[in-house]
C-alpha positions as CSV (number, residue, x, y, z in Angstrom):
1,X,-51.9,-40.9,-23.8
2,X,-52.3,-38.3,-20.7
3,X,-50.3,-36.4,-19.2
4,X,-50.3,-36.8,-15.1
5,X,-48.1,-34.8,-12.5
6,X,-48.2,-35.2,-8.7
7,X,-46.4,-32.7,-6.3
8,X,-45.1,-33.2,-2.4
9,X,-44.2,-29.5,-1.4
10,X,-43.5,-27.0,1.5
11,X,-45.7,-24.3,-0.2
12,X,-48.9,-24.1,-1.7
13,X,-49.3,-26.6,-4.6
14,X,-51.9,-25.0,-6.8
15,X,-50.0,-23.1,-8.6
16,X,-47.0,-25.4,-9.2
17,X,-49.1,-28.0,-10.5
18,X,-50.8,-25.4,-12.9
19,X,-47.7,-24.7,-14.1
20,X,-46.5,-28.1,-14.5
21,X,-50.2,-28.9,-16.9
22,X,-49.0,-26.4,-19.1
23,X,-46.1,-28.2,-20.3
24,X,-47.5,-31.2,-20.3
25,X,-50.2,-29.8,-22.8
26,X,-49.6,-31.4,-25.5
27,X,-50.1,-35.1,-23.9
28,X,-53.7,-33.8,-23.6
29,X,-56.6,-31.6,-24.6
30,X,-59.8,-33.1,-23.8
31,X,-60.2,-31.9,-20.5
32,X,-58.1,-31.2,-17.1
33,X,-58.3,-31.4,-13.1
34,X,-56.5,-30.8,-10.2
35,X,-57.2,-32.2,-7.0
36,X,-55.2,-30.6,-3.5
37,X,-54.5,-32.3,-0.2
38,X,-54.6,-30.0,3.2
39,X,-54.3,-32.4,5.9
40,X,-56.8,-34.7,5.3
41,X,-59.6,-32.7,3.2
42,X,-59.0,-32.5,-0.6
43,X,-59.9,-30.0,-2.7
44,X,-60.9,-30.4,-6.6
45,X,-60.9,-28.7,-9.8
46,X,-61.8,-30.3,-13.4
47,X,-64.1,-29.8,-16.3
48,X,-63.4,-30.1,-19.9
49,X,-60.9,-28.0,-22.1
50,X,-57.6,-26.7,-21.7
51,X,-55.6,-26.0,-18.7
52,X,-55.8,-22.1,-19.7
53,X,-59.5,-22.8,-19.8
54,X,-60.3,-24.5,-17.2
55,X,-59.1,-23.2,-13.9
56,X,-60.2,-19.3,-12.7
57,X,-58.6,-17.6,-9.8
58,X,-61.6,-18.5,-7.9
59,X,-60.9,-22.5,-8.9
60,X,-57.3,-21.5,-7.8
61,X,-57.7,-20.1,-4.2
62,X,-60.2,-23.4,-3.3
63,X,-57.4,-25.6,-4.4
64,X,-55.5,-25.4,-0.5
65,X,-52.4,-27.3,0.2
66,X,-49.0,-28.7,0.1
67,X,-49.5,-31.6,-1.6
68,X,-51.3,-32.7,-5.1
69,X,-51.8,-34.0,-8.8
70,X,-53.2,-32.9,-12.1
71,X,-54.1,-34.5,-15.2
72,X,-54.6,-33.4,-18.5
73,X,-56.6,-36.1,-20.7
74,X,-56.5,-36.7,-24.0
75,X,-59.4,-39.5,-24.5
76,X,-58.3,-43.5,-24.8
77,X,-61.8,-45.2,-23.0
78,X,-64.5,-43.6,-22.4
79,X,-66.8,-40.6,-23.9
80,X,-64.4,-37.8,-24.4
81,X,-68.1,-35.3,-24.0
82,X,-69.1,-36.6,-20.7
83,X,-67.7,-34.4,-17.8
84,X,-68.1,-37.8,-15.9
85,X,-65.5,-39.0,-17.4
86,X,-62.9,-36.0,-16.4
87,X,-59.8,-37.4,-13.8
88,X,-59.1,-37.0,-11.1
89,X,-61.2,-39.9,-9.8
90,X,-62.5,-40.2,-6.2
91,X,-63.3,-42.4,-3.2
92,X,-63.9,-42.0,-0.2
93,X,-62.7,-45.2,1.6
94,X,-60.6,-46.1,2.8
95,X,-59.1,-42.7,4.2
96,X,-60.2,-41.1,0.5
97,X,-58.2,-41.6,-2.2
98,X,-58.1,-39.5,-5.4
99,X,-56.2,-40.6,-8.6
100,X,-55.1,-39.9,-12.2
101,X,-53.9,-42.5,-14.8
102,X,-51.7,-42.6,-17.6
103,X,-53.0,-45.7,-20.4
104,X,-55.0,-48.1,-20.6
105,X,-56.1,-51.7,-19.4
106,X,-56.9,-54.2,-21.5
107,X,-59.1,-56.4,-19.2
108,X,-62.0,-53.8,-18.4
109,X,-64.5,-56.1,-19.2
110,X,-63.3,-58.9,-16.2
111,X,-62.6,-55.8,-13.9
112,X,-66.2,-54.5,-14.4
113,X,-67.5,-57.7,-13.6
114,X,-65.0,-58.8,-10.6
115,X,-65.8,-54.9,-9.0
116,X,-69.4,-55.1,-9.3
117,X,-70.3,-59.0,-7.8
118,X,-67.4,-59.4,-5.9
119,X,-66.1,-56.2,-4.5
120,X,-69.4,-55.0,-4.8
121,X,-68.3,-51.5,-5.9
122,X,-70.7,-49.4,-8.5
123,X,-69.0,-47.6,-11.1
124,X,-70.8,-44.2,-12.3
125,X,-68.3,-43.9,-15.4
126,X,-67.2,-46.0,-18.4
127,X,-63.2,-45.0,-17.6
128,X,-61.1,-47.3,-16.6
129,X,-59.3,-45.2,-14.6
130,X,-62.3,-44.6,-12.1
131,X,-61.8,-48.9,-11.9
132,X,-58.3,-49.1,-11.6
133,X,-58.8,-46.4,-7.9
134,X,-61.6,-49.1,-7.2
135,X,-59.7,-51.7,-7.8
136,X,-56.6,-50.0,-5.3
137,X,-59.2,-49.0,-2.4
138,X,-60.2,-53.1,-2.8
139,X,-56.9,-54.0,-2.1
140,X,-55.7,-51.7,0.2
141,X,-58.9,-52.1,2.4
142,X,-57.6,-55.8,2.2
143,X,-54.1,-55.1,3.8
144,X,-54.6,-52.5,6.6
145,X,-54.1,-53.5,10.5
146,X,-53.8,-51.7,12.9
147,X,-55.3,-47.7,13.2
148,X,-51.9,-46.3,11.4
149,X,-51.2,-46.8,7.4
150,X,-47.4,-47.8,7.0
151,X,-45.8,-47.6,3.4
152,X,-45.7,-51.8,3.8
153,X,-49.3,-51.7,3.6
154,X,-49.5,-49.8,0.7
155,X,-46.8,-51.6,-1.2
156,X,-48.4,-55.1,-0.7
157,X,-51.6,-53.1,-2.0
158,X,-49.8,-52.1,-5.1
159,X,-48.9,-55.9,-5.4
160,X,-52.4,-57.2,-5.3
161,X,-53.5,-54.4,-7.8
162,X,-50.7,-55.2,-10.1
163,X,-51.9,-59.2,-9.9
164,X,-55.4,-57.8,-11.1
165,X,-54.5,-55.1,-13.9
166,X,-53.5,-55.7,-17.7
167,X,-52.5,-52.9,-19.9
168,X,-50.2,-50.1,-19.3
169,X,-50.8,-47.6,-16.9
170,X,-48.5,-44.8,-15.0
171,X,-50.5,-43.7,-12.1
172,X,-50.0,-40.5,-9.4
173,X,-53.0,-40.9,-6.5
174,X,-53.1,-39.3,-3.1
175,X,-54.2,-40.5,0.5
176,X,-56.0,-38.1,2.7
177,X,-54.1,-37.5,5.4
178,X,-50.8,-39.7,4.6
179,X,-49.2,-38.6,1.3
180,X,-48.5,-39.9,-2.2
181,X,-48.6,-42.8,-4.1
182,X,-47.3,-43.3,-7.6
183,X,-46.7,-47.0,-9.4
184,X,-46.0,-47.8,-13.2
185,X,-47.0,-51.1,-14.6
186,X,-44.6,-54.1,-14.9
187,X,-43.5,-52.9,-18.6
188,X,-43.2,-49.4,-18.0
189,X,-44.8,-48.9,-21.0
190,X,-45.9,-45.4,-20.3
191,X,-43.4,-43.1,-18.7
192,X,-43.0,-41.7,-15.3
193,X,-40.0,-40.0,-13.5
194,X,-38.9,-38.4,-9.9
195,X,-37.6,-35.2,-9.5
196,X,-37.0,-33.5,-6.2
197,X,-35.5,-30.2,-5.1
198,X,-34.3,-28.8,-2.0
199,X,-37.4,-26.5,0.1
200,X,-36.4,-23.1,0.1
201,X,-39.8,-22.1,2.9
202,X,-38.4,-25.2,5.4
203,X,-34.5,-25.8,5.3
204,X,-33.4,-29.2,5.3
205,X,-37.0,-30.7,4.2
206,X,-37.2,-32.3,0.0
207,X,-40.0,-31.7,-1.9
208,X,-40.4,-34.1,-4.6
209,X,-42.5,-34.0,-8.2
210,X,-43.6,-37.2,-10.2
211,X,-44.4,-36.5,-14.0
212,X,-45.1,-37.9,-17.5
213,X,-42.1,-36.2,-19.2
214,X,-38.8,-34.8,-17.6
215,X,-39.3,-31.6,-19.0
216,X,-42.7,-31.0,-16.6
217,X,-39.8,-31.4,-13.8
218,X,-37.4,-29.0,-15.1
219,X,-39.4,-26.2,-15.7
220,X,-40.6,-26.4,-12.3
221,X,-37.2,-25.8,-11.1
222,X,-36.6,-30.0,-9.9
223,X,-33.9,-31.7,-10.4
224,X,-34.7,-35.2,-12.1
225,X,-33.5,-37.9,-10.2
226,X,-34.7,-41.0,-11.8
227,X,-37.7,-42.7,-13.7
228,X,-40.1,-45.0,-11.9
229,X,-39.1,-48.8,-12.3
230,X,-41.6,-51.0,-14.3
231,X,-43.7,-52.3,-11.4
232,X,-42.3,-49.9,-8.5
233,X,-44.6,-48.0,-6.4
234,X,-43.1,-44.8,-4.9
235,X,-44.6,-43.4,-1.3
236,X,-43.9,-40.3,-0.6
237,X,-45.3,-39.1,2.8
238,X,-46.6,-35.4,3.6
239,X,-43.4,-35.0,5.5
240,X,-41.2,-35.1,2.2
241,X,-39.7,-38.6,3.1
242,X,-39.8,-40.9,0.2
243,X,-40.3,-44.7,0.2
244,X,-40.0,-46.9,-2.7
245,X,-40.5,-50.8,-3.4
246,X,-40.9,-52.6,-6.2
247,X,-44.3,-54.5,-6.5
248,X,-44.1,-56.9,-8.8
249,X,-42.4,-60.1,-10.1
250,X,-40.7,-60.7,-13.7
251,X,-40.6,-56.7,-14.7
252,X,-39.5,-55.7,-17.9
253,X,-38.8,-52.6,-19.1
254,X,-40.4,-51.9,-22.6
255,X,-41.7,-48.2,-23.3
256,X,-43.9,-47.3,-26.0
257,X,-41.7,-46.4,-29.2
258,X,-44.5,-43.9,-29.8
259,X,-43.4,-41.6,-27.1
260,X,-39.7,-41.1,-28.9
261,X,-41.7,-41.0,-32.6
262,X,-44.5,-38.3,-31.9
263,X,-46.3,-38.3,-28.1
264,X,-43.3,-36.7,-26.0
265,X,-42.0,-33.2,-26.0
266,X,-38.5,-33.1,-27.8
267,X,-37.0,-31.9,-24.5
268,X,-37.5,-34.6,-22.6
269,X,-35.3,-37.8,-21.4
270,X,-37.5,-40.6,-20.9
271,X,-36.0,-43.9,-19.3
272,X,-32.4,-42.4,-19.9
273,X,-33.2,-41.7,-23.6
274,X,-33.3,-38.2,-24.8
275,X,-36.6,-37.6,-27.0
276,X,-34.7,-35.3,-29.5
277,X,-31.4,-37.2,-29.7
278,X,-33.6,-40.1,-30.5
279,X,-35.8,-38.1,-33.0
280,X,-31.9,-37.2,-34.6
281,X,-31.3,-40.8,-35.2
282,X,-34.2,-41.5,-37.0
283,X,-33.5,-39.5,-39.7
284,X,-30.1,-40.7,-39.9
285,X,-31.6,-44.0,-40.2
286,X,-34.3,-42.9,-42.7
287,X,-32.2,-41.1,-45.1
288,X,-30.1,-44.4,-45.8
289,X,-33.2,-46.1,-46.5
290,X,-34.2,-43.6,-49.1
291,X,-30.6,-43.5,-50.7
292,X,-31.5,-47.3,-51.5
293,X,-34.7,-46.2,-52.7
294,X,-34.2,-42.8,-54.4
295,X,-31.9,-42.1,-57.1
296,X,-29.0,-39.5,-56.4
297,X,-30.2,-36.3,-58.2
298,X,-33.9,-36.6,-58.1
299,X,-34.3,-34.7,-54.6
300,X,-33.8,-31.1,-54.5
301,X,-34.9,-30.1,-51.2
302,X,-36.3,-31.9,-47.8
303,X,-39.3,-30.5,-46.0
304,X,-40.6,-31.6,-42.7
305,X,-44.1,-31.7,-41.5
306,X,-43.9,-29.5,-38.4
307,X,-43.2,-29.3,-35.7
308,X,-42.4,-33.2,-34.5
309,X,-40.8,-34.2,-37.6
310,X,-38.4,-31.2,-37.9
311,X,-35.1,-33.0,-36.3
312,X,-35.8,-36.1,-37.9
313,X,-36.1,-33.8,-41.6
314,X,-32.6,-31.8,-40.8
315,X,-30.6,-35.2,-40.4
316,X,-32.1,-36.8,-43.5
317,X,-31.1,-33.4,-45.5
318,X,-27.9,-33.3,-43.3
319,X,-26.9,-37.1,-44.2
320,X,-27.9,-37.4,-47.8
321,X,-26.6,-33.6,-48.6
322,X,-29.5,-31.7,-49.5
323,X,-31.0,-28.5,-49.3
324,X,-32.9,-28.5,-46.0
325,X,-36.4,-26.1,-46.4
326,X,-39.5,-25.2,-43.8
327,X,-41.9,-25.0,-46.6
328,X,-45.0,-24.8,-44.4
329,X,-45.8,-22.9,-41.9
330,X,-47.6,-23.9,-38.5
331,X,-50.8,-22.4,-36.8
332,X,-49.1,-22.7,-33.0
333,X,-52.5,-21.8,-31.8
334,X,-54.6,-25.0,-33.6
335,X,-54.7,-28.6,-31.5
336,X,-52.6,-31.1,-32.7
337,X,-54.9,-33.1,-35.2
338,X,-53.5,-36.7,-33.9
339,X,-55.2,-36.3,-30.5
340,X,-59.1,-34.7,-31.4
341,X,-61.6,-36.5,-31.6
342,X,-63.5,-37.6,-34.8
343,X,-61.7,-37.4,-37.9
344,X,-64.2,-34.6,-39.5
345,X,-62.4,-32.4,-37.0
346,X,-58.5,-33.3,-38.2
347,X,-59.6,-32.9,-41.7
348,X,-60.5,-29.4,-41.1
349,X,-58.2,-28.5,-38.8
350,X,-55.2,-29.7,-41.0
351,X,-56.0,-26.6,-43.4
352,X,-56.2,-24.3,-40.5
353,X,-52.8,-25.2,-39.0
354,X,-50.0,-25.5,-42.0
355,X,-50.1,-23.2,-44.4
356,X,-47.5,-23.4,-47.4
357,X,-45.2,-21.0,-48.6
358,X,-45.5,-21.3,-52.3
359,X,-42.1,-20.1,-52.9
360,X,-40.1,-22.7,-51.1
361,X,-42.2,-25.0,-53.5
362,X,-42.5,-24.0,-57.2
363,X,-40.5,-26.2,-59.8
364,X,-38.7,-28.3,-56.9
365,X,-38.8,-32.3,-56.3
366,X,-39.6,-31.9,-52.7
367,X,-39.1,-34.7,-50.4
368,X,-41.6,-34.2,-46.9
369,X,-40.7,-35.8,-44.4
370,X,-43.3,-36.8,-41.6
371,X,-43.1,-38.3,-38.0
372,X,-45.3,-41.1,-39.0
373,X,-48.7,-42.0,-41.5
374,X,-51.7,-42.7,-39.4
375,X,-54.8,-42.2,-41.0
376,X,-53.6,-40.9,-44.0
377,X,-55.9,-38.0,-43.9
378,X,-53.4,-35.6,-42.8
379,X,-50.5,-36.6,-45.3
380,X,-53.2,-36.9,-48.3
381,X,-54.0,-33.1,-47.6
382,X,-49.8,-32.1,-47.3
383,X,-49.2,-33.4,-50.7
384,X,-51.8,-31.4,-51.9
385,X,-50.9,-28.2,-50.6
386,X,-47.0,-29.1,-52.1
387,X,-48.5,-29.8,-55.6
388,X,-51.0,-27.1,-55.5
389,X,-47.8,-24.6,-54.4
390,X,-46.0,-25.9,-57.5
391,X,-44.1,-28.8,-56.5
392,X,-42.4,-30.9,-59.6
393,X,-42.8,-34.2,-57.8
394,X,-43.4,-35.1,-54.0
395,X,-41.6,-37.7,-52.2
396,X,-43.7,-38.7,-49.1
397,X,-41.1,-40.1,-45.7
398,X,-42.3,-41.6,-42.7
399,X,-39.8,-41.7,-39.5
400,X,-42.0,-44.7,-38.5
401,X,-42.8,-47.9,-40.1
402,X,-46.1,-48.7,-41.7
403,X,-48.8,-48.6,-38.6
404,X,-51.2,-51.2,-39.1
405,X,-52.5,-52.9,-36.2
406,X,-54.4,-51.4,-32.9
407,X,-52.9,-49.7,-30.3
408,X,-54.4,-51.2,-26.9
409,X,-52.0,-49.2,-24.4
410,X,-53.0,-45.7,-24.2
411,X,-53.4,-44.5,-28.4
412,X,-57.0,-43.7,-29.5
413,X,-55.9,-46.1,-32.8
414,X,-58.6,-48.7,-31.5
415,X,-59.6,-49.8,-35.5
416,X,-57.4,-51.3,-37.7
417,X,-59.3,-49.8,-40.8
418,X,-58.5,-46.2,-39.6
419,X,-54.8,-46.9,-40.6
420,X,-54.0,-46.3,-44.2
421,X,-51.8,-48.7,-43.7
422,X,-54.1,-51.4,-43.0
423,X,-54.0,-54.6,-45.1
424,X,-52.5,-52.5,-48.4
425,X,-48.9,-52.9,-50.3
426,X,-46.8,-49.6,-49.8
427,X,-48.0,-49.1,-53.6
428,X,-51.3,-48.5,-52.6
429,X,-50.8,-46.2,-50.0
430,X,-48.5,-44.3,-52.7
431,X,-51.4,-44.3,-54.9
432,X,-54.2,-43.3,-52.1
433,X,-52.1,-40.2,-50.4
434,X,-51.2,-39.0,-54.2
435,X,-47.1,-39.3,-54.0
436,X,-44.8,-39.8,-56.1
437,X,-42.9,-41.9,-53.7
438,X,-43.7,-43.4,-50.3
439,X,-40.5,-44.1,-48.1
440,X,-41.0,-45.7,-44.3
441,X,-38.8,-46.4,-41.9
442,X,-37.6,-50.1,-41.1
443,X,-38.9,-51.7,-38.1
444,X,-35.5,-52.8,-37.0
445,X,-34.0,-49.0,-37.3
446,X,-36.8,-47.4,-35.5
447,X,-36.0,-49.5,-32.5
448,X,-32.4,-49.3,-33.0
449,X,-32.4,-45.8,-33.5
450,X,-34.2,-44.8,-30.2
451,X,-32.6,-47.8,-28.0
452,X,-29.1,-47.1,-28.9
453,X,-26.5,-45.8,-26.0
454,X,-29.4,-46.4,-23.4
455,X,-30.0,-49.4,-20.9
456,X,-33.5,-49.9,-22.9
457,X,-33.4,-53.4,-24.7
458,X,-36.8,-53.8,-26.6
459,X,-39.4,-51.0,-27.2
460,X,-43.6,-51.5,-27.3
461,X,-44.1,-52.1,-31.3
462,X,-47.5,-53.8,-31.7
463,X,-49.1,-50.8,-34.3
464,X,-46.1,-52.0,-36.5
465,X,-45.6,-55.4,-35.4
466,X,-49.3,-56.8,-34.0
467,X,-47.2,-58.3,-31.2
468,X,-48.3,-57.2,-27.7
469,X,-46.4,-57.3,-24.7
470,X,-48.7,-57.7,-22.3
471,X,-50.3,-60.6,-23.4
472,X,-53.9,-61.9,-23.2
473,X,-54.9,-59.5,-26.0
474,X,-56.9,-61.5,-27.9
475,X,-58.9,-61.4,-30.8
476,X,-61.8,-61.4,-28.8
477,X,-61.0,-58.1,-27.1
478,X,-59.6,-56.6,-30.5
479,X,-62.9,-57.5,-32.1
480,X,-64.6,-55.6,-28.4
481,X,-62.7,-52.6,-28.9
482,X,-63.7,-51.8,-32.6
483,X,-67.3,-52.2,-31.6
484,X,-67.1,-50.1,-28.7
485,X,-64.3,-47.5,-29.0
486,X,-64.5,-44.9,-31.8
487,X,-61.7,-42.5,-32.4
């Protein structure tokens, strides 16, 4: 997970796509860039940290022109310490073309053997976002006649690329001297949408942002007109006028459920669905499934684990008629512990960020309700601080099912022994977090509860379900990944 943001403007784009970063924070920490186009000369930012970190005013007043992107990375392949690894990635034919990437392909392995003896391109990085621009300068290189680049060009480009990738991938790149290009792969698993607004410095001329989340849009005063189609690639030209085609046959639309669960900002819509709303439903799901489970009279108040779980916590209390609490309190100014790297770090900073307030606690059955059990490590240290605060009896809730397979499109959950989850009865887990309880969600309600009232008919499952959409993810490359891929 990443968060990406392009930007076709009238006015200097520097400080709009700073902006933009900031609310797309929480998609990323690692480390951040921004790369500007003036004319045909682009201009780069990028180092490891923070957005706040990263860029000075000195880094803002090289960044020159009317059109860019920015990433912020949060670390899938690749070494999250090497600066190398930082996006925006580069090249510098044909024309130059710079590019960030949202998830993750599944067949590096054939790419970095295909780039190296038959495109005869040299990698200086282990991302796979530094192949997938190789991989779009080999096909567009393929495609151009004539002097002029015409958006036909690059769309039969996008084609060829999308006949070489696997995985999922949402990408914004620019083309020196011609404009931007954005494409989402054939499943849309990760999310991408258009805004545009009206230019205020030219009359009559659209400017146009492409984001991660809506809510990067919004507060950048655009008006969101649409996602990105699974396989569509959008050109927009420097001039402000927009092309769009889609690239590639038998598309399907099926987002990652993750992005409703825990990954997107609760303001957002993504693919027509509204990341609270959604968040809303699950708990209305999950409180039926603990009234099967719980007897009436042995809850007394419902706690969530802030700040993702909170709407999901206020619907259980609201549905089953119980007290709702906030019985810890969150550190806004500690990293969320799902995203850093090496799971020394989460423990430690799990302490640092909730802190309970013992009174909210003392003589109660409490029932905490989470967004969803990954490692365990987290929840584990929760029920401690309840019981330790005076808590009767704890009652653990997950809004998602029991995650027990890799994630292979964009999650840095390469291992299946990281999950608590993984091969143990529900009893077990119960045992090794130290509850009293252990409620998840049902598979079938998670999906429902996100789908429902939107024109999305299946969502990407495969931590709950093992199933992947893609394809071609075989054993083989599972067994790869936990070799190669620490979290």
């Amino acid at each position: 997970m990443c968060g990406i943001v392009g930007i076709v403007s009238t006015e200097p784009v520097n400080q709009q796509i700073y902006d933009a970063l900031l609310t797309l924070q929480h998609r990323g920490q690692d480390a951040t860039g921004i790369v500007t186009m003036d004319d045909t000369t682009f201009h780069g930012s990028k180092t490891r940290g923070q957005v706040r970190e990263a860029f000075r005013t000195r880094d803002m007043r090289s960044l020159l022109g009317t059109v860019g992107l920015g990433h912020v990375r949060y670390t899938t392949r690749g070494d999250a310490a090497n600066e190398r690894e930082v996006q925006p990635f580069y090249v510098n034919a044909p024309y130059g073309i710079t590019l960030v990437h949202n998830g993750n392909l599944t067949n590096v392995r054939e790419l970095a053997d295909d780039l190296f003896h038959i495109d005869r391109r040299h990698m200086n990085s282990t991302s796979d976002t530094e192949m997938l621009v190789n991989v779009l300068a080999t096909e567009l290189q393929s495609v151009i006649s004539g002097i002029e680049l015409e958006p036909e060009q690059i769309f039969a480009a996008v084609r060829k690329t999308h006949e070489r990738l696997e995985g999922s991938y949402a990408v914004v790149s620019l083309i020196a001297g011609y404009g931007l290009l954005a494409f989402r792969d054939p499943y849309g698993i990760r999310p991408l949408i258009i805004g545009r607004r009206d230019s205020i410095r030219v009359p009559g001329r659209t400017e146009w942002m492409i984001a991660s989340e809506s809510v990067a849009l919004e507060t950048s005063g655009f008006t969101v007109v649409r996602d990105v189609e699974p396989g569509e690639a959008i050109f927009i030209a420097e001039n402000g006028e927009l092309f769009a085609r889609s690239c590639a046959d038998h598309a399907r639309l099926v987002p990652c459920a993750f992005e409703y669960i825990y990954l997107a900002r609760p303001d957002s819509i993504m693919n027509g669905i509204s990341v609270y709303a959604a968040r809303l439903r699950l708990g209305e799901r999950l409180a039926d499934t603990i009234a099967r489970q719980v007897p009436a009279g042995d809850i007394d108040v419902v706690m969530p684990v802030p700040d993702t779980a909170r709407p999901v916590a206020i619907q259980v209390a609201r549905r089953l008629g119980i007290d709702y609490r906030e019985g810890f309190y969150k550190n806004f100014y500690v990293g969320r512990t799902f995203i850093m790297p090496g799971q020394a770090h989460r423990r430690q900073s799990v302490r640092q960020k909730l802190n309970p307030m013992p009174t909210e606690f003392a003589g109660r059955n409490v029932l905490i309700v989470e967004d969803s059990i990954v490692r365990g490590t987290t929840s584990t240290q929760i029920i401690e601080l309840a019981r330790a605060s005076g808590a009767n009896s704890v009652t653990f809730a997950s809004a998602a099912p029991p995650l027990r397979h890799p994630n292979v499109y964009g999650i840095n959950l390469p291992t299946p022994e990281e999950f608590v989850a993984h091969n143990r009865t529900v009893e077990e887990i119960t045992k090794d977090l130290g509850a009293d309880r252990l409620i998840y969600q049902e598979i079938d309600d998670l999906e429902a509860a996100i789908i429902e009232d939107s024109d999305v008919k299946e969502l990407e499952l495969s931590c709950f379900t093992g199933d992947y959409v893609t394809g071609k993810v075989s054993d083989d490359y599972l067994s790869w990944v936990r070799e190669t891929q620490l979290s």
